[in-house]
KOLLODO-339743 format. One line per field, with one value per residue (C-alpha): residue number from 1; chain; x, z, y. Coordinates in Angstrom, 3 decimals. Example, Ala and Ser with C-alpha at 12.3 -4.5 7.8 and 13.67 -1.06 7.14 Angstrom:
# KOLLODO-339743
n = [1 2]
chain = [A A]
xx = [12.300 13.670]
zz = [7.800 7.140]
yy = [-4.500 -1.060]
END
This chain:
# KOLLODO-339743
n = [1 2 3 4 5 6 7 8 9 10 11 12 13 14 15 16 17 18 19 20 21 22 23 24 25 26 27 28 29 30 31 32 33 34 35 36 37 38 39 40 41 42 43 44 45 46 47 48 49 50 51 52 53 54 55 56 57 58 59 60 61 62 63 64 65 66 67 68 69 70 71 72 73 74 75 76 77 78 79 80 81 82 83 84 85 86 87 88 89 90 91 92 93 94 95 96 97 98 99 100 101 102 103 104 105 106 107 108 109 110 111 112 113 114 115 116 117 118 119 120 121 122 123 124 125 126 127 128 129 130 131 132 133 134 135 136 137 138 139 140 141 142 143 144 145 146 147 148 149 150 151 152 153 154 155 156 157 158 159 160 161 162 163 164 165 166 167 168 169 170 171 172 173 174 175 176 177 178 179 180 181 182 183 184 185 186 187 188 189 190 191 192 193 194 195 196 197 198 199 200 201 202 203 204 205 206 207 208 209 210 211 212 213 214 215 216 217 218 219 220 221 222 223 224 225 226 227 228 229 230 231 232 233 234 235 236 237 238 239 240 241 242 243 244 245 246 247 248 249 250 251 252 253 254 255 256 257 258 259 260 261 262 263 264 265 266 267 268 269 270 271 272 273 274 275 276 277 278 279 280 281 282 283 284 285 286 287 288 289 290 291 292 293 294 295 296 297 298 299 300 301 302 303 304 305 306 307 308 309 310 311 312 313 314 315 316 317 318 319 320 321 322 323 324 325 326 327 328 329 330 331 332 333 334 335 336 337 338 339 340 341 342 343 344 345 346 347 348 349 350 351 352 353 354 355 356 357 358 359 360 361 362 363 364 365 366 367 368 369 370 371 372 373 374 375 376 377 378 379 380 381 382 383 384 385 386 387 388 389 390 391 392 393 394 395 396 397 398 399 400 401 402 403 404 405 406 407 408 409 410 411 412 413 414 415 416 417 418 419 420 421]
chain = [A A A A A A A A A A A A A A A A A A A A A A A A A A A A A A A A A A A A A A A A A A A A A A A A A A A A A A A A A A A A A A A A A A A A A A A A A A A A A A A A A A A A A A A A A A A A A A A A A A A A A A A A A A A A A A A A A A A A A A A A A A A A A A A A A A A A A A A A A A A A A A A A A A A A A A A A A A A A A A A A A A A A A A A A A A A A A A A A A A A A A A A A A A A A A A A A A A A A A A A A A A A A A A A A A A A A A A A A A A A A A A A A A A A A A A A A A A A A A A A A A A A A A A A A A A A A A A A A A A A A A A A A A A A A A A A A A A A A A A A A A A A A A A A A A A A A A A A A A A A A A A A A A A A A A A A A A A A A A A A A A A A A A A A A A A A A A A A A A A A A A A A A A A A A A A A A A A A A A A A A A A A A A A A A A A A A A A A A A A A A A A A A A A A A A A A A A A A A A A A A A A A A A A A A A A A A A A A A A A A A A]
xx = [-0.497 1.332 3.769 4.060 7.585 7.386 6.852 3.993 4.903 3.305 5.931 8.743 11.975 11.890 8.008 7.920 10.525 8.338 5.599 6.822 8.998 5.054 3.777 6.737 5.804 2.511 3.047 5.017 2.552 0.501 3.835 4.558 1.426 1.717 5.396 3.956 5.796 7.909 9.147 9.507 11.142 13.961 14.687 15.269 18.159 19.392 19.313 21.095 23.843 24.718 25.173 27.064 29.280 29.026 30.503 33.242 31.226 28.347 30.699 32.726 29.573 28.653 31.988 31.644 28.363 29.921 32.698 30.307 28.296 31.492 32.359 28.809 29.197 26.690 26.831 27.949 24.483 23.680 26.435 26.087 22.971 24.417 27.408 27.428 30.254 30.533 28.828 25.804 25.693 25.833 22.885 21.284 21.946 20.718 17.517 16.763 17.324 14.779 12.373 12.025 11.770 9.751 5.737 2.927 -0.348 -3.351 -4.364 -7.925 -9.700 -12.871 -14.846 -18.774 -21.729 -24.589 -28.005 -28.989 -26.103 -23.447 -19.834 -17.901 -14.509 -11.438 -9.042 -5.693 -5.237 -2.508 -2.151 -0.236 2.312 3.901 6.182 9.019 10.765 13.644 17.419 20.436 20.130 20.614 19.580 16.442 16.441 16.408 14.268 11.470 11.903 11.598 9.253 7.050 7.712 6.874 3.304 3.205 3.522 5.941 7.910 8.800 11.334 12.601 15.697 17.733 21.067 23.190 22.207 21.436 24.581 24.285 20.738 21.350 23.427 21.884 18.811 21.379 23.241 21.108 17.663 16.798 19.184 17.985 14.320 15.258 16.211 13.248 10.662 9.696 9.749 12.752 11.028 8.868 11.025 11.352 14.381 13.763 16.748 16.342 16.957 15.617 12.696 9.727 10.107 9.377 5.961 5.309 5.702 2.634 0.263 0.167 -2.699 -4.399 -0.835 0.642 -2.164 0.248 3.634 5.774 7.574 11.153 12.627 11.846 11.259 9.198 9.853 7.846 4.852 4.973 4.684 2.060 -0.258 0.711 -0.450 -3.726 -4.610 -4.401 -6.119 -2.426 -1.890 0.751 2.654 5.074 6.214 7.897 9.178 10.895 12.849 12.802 12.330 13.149 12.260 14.041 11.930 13.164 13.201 15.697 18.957 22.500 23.232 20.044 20.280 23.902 22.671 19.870 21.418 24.374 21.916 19.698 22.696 24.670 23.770 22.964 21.306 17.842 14.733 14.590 17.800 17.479 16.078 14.030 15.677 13.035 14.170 12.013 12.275 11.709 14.864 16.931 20.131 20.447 19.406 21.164 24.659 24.532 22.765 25.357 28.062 26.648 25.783 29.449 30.791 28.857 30.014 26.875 26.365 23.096 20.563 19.540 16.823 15.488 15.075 15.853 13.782 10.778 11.444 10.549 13.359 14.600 18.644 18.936 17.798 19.928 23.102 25.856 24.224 23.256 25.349 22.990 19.682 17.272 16.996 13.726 12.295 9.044 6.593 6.689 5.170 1.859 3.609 6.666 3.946 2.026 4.673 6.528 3.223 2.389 6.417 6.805 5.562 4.426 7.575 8.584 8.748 10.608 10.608 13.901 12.509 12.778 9.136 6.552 3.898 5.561 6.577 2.479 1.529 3.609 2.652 -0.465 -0.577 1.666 -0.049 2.648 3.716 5.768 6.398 9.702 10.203 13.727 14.620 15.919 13.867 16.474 13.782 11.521 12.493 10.805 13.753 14.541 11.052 9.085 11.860 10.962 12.335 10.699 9.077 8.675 7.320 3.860 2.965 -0.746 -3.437 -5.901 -6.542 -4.321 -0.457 1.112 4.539 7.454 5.572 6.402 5.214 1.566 0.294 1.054 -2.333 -5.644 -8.609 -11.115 -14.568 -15.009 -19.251 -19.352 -22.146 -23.279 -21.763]
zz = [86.165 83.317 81.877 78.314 78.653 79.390 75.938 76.163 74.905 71.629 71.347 72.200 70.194 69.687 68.860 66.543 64.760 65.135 64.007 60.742 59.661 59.443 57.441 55.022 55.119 54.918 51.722 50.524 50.928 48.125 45.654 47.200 46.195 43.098 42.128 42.265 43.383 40.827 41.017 45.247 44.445 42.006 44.846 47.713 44.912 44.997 48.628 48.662 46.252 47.841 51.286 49.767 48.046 51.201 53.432 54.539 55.122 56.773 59.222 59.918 61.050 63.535 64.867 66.391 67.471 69.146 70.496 72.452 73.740 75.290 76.529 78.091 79.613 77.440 78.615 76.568 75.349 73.948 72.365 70.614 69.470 68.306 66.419 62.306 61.060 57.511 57.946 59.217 56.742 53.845 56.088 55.695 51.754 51.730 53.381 51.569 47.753 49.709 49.949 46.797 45.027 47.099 45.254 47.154 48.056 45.543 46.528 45.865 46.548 46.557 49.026 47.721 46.100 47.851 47.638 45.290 42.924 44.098 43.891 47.550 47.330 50.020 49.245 50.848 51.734 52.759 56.135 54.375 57.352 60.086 62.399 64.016 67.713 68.531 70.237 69.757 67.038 63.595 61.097 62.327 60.419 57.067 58.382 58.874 55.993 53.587 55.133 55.137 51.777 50.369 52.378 50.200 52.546 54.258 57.397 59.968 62.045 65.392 67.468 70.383 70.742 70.640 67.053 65.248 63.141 62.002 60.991 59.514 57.656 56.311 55.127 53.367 51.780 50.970 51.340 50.242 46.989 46.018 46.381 44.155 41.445 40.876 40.807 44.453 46.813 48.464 51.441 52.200 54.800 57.388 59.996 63.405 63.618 67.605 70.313 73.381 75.024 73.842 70.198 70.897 73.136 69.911 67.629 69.781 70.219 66.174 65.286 62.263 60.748 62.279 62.966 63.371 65.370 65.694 68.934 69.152 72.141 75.873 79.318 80.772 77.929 75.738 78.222 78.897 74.493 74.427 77.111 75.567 72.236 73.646 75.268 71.751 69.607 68.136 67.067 68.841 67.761 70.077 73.200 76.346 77.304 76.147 76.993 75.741 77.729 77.262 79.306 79.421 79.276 81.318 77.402 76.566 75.264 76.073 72.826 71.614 75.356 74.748 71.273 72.747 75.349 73.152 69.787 72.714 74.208 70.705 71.288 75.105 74.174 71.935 73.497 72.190 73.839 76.447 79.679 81.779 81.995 83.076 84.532 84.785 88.606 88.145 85.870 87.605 88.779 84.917 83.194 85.743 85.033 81.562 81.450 83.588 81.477 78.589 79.972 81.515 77.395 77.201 80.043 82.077 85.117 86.315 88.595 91.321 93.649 95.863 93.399 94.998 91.433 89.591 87.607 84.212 84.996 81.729 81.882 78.069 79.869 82.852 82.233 82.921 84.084 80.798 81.321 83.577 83.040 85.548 86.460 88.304 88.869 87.494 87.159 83.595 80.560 81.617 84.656 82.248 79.486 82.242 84.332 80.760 80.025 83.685 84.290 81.686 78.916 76.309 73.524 72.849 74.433 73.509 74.397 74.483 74.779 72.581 73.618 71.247 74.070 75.952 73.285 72.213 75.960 76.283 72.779 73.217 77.057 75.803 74.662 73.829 70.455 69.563 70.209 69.750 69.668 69.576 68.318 69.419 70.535 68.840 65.093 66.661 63.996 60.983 58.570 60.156 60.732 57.479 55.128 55.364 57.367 60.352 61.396 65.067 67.171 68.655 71.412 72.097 73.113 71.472 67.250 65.406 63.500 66.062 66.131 64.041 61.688 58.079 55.681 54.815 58.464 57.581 55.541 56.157 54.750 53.243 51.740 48.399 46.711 42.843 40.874 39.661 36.417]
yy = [110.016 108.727 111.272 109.067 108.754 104.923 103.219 100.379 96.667 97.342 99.923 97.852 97.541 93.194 93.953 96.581 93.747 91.273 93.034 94.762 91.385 90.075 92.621 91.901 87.908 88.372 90.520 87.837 85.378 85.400 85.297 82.082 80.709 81.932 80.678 77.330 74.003 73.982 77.412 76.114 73.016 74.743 77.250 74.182 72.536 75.658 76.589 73.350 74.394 77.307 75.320 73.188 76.700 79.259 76.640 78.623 81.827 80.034 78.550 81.817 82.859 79.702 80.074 83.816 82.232 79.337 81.487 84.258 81.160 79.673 82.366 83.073 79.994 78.182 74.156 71.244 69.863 73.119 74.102 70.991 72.181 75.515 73.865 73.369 71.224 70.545 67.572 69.183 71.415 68.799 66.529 70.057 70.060 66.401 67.033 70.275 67.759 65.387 67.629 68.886 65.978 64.731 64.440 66.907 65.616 65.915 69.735 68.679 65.113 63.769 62.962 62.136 63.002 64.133 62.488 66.099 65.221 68.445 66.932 67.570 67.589 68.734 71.258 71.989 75.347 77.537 79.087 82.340 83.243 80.848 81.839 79.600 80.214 78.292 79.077 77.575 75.951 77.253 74.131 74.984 77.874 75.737 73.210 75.092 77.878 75.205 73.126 76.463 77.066 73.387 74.458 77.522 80.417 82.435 82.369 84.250 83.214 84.313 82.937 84.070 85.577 82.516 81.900 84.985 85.204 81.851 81.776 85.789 84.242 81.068 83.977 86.243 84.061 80.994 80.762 84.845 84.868 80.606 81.811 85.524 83.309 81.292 84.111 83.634 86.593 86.580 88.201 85.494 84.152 86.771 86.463 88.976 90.600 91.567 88.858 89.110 86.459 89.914 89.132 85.394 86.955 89.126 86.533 84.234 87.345 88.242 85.728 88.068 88.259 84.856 82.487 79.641 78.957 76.080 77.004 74.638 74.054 72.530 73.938 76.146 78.821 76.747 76.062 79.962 80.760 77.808 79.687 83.014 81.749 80.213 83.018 85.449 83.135 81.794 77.969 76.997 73.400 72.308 69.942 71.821 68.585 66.007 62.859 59.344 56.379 52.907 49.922 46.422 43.619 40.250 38.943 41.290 39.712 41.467 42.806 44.181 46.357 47.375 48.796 50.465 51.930 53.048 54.010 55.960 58.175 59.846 62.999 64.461 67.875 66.657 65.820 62.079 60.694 58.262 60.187 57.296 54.006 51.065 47.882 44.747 44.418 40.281 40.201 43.388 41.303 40.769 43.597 46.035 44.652 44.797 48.387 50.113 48.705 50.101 53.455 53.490 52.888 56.647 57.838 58.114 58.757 56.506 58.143 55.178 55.223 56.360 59.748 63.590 64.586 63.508 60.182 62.378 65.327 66.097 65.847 67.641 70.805 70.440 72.317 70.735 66.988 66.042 62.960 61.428 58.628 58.299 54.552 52.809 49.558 48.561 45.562 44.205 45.802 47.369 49.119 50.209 51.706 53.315 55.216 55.902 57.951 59.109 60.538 61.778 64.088 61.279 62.171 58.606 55.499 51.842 48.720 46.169 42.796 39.300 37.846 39.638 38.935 41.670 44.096 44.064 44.724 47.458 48.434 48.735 50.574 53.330 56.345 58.871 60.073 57.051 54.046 51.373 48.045 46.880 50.594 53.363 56.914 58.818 57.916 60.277 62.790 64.019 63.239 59.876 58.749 60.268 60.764 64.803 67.675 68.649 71.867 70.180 67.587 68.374 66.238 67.046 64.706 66.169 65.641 67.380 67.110 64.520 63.426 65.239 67.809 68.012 70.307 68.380 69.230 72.837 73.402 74.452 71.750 73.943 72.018 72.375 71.620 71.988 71.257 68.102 66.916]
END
């Protein structure tokens, strides 16, 4: 028999965090909607300010960050992810000014009158609390806060270890005192202050006080919170895998696949890079050549067949091989589309080819999240592709916020019927 000494989950350290830093954004809530957009929009220019000002003390703390992760032995492609530079931080200033001024959707619109003359109109609505789950990687903490905020409610926002004292102090020192000064509640974005992987469990299994969670991030983590989630009653938006593909058409001219492969491979640690490499087989003693030059210029490594893995394996999440594509052969556009969206988890796909014929065909067979013609994966971003921060990129096939989510998809449609005029 149970003595009582052994504290149940509920009880737990990470979720009695999780749990009261929901209660305080779900208190918050209703401020936020009451501020109003313009009393939002002030406090993202002024969020961006004080990036722009707290430069030196935001990066103090990324540095102690990125210094325990080395040390930890944290891999290259993450700590890539974990890193803010300057720069970064004034992309994050830039995006934060882009938001703001950046005009809402009608709250309310039309939709008919009924045959008995009532007027029916629909209304965007906000959710009240969402929560966010992501690691290593701080400007995350911005991207979603405000993104939340533009949607009118509040946040709560849990990451790991590795980035704590970074996002900590993007909260205290930007976002908290930015939103203070416009008359919104400074507690409506909530930052867990325990790490550990039960706060990100807590966090999907709060669905009265956190209905909705964006869950960044790839790997089996992410299918484990997505289940979690489903099984409480939680909306869950996110993609546990990730990896761009891009196949090379026998129209495809030499410099459009250097660019391609070069535009594709920047950064080795994001889900949209370059991950599947597809060669027309009837133009392979051409394409190859110039493909393995270009991926050479990056410096890598090619993965030939016949494969030891599946032709999808995700090299951003493989510690130290990030620097690797998977390479296969395959039968002109259809069979390109189709084993794009059979291997792999439907993120993005593109298509390197001169004859439109072809780029249509493979077009048109490709049912993942997005598609490229002559253009690199890497636009499957919020910011890049819309213009707007992202929360996330939700890959579902189901209806639903699809693609990079910005902060319109982060509203409830209620039905509106008023009287006739």
């Amino acid at each position: 028999m149970s003595t009582g000494t052994v504290p149940s989950s509920i009880d737990a350290p990470e979720h009695v965090a999780v749990r009261a830093a929901a209660q305080a954004a779900a208190a918050a809530a209703p401020g936020v909607r009451a501020a109003g957009g313009a009393a939002v929009d002030a406090a993202l220019r002024t969020a961006a300010g004080r990036l722009r000002g707290h430069t030196d003390t935001l990066l103090a703390a990324n540095d102690a960050d990125v210094a325990a992760a080395q040390a930890g032995g944290m891999t290259g492609g993450l700590l890539d992810r974990l890193r803010l530079t300057p720069e970064r931080l004034a992309d994050m200033a830039v995006q934060l000014e882009v938001l703001a001024d950046t005009p809402e959707p009608p709250q309310q619109r039309f939709v008919r009158d009924l045959a008995t003359g009532e007027r029916v109109f629909e209304r965007r609505v906000p959710v009240g609390v969402i929560g966010a789950i992501f690691e290593a990687r701080p400007n995350v903490t911005v991207d979603v806060a405000s993104q939340v905020l533009k949607a009118r409610s509040a946040a709560v926002l849990r990451t790991g270890s590795a980035a704590l004292r970074s996002a900590a102090a993007l909260v205290d020192h930007v976002i908290a005192p930015s939103l203070a000064e416009h008359g919104v509640p400074a507690s409506a974005v909530q930052l867990v202050p325990t790490p550990g992987h039960a706060g990100a469990d807590a966090l999907v299994g709060l669905p009265d006080l956190v209905p909705l969670v964006v869950v960044r991030g790839s790997g089996e983590v992410t299918r484990r919170l997505s289940a979690l989630g489903a099984a409480s009653g939680t909306r869950i938006l996110a993609h546990a895998d990730g990896g761009g593909v891009l196949y090379l058409d026998a129209s495809a001219d030499e410099a459009t696949v250097a660019r391609m492969i070069h535009d594709s491979t920047d950064r080795l640690g994001v889900c949209n890079r370059l991950n599947l490499l597809l060669v027309d087989r009837a133009a392979h003693d051409r394409l190859w050549p110039l493909a393995a030059a270009a991926l050479r210029t990056r410096g890598i490594t090619p993965s030939l067949p016949p494969h030891v893995h599946p032709l999808g394996h995700e090299w951003a999440l493989d510690a130290g091989n990030e620097a690797h594509v998977t390479v296969a052969p395959v039968d002109g556009p259809l069979d390109a589309a189709l084993t794009a969206a059979r291997e792999t988890s439907g993120l993005a796909a593109a298509v390197c080819a001169q004859d439109e014929t072809a780029a249509t065909a493979f077009i048109d067979a490709y049912t993942g999240t997005g598609v490229f013609w002559n253009a690199t994966t890497r636009l499957l971003d919020g910011y890049k592709l819309l213009g707007l921060p992202e929360t996330g990129i939700n890959v579902d096939a189901t209806p639903g916020p699809r693609g990079p989510v910005t902060y319109p998809d982060l509203s409830l449609r209620q039905f509106v019927v008023l009287p006739p005029v």
